[in-house]
GUDOGU-283068 format. One record per residue (C-alpha): residue in one letter; x, y, z. Coordinates in nm, 3 decimals. Each point is the difference from the previous one (the first is absolute). Example, Ala and Ser with C-alpha at 12.3 -4.5 7.8 and 13.67 -1.06 7.14 Angstrom:
// residues 2
SITE/r/u/v/w
SITE/A/1.230/-0.450/0.780
SITE/S/0.137/0.344/-0.066
***
This chain:
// residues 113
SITE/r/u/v/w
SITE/X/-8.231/-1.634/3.538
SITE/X/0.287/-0.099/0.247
SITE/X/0.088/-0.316/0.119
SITE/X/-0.180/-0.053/0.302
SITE/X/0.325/0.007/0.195
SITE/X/0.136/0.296/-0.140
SITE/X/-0.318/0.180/0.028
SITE/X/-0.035/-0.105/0.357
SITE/X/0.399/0.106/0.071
SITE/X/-0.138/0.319/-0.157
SITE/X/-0.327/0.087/0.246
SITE/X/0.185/-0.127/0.285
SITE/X/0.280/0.248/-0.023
SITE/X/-0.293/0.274/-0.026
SITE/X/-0.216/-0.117/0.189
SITE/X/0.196/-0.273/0.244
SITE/X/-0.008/0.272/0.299
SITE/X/-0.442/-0.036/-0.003
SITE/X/0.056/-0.362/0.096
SITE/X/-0.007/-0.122/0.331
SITE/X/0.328/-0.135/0.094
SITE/X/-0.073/-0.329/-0.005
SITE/X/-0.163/0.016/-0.330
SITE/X/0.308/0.228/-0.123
SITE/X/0.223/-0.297/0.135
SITE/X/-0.181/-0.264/-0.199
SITE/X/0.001/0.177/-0.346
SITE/X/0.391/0.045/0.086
SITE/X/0.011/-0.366/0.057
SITE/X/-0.199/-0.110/-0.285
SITE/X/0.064/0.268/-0.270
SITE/X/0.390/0.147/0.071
SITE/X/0.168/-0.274/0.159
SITE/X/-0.168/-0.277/-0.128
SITE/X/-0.124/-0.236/0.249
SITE/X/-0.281/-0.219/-0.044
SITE/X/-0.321/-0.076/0.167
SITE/X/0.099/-0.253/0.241
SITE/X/0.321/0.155/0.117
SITE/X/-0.142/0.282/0.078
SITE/X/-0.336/-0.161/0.174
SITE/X/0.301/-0.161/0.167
SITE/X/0.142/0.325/0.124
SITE/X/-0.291/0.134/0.078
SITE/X/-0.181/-0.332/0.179
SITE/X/-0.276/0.015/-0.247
SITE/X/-0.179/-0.219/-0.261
SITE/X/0.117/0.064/-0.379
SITE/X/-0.362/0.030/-0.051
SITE/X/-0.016/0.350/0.226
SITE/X/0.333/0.105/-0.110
SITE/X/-0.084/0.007/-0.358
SITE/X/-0.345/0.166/0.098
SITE/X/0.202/0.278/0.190
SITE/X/0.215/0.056/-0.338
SITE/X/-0.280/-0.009/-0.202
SITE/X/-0.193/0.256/0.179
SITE/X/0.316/0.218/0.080
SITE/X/0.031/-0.013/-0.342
SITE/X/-0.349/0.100/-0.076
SITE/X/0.035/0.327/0.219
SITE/X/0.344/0.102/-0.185
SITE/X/-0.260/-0.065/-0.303
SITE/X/-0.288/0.239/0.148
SITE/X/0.261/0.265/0.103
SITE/X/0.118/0.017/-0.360
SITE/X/-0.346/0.026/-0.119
SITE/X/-0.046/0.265/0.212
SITE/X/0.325/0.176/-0.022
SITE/X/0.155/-0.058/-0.333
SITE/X/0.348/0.045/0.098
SITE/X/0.156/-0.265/-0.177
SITE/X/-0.178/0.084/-0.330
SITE/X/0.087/0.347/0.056
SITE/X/0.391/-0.148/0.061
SITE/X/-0.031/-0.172/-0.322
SITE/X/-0.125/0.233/-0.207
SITE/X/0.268/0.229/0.114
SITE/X/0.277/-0.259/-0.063
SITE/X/-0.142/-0.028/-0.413
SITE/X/0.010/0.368/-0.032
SITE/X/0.364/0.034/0.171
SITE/X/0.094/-0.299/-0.227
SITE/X/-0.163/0.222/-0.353
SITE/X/0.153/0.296/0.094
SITE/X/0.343/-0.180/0.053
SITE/X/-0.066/-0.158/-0.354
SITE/X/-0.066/0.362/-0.110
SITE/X/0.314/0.140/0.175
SITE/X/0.202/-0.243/-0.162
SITE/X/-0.147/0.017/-0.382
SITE/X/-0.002/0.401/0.065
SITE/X/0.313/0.206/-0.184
SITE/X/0.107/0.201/0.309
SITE/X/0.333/0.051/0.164
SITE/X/0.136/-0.219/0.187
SITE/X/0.001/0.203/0.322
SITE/X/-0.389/0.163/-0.047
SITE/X/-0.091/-0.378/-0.017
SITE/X/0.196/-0.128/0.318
SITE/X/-0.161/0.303/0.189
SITE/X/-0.372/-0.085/-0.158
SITE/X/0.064/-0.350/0.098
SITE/X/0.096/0.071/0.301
SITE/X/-0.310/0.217/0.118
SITE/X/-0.213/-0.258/-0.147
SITE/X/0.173/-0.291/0.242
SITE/X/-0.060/0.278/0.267
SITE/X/-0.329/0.060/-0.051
SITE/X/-0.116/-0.376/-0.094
SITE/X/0.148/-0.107/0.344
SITE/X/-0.111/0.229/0.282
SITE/X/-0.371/-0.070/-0.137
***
């Protein structure tokens, strides 16, 4: 499993544009620029107590949309076959120009999904 960060990083860049924007600006806060509780109960004129409630249930609903959804296991699973056929591709005896091309539609097709 992810760290908790990373994995939060993760469904927030999926998910992030379900939140409301307050809850979208407090997993920013919290998770990509690194603030902690109290400065951002201090931004936001809050206790620490509700501020880490709001992240943990914002949190909680990038959780339940990934449940539902499955994008970022569907991401990831796509990234570890990209990475075996690029350890194919590179093991393989081909030309050098058939594998630059092969590569190349694989980068093509790996990122417009």
């Amino acid at each position: 499993m992810l760290e908790k960060t990373t994995q939060m990083n993760l469904l927030y860049d999926f998910y992030g544009v379900l939140l409301t924007d307050k809850q979208r600006t407090m997993i920013e806060m919290y998770y990509l620029e690194d603030w902690s509780l109290a400065e951002i109960s201090e931004h936001f004129a809050i206790t620490r107590q509700a501020v880490h409630d709001n992240i943990r249930r914002a949190g909680m609903q990038l959780i339940e949309y990934e449940e539902k959804l499955h994008l970022l296991e569907r991401y990831e699973k796509r990234r570890q076959i990209g990475q075996h056929i690029r350890e194919l591709l590179s093991s393989a005896s081909l030309d050098e120009k058939l594998r630059e091309e092969l590569t190349v539609a694989i980068e093509s097709l790996l990122n417009e999904s």
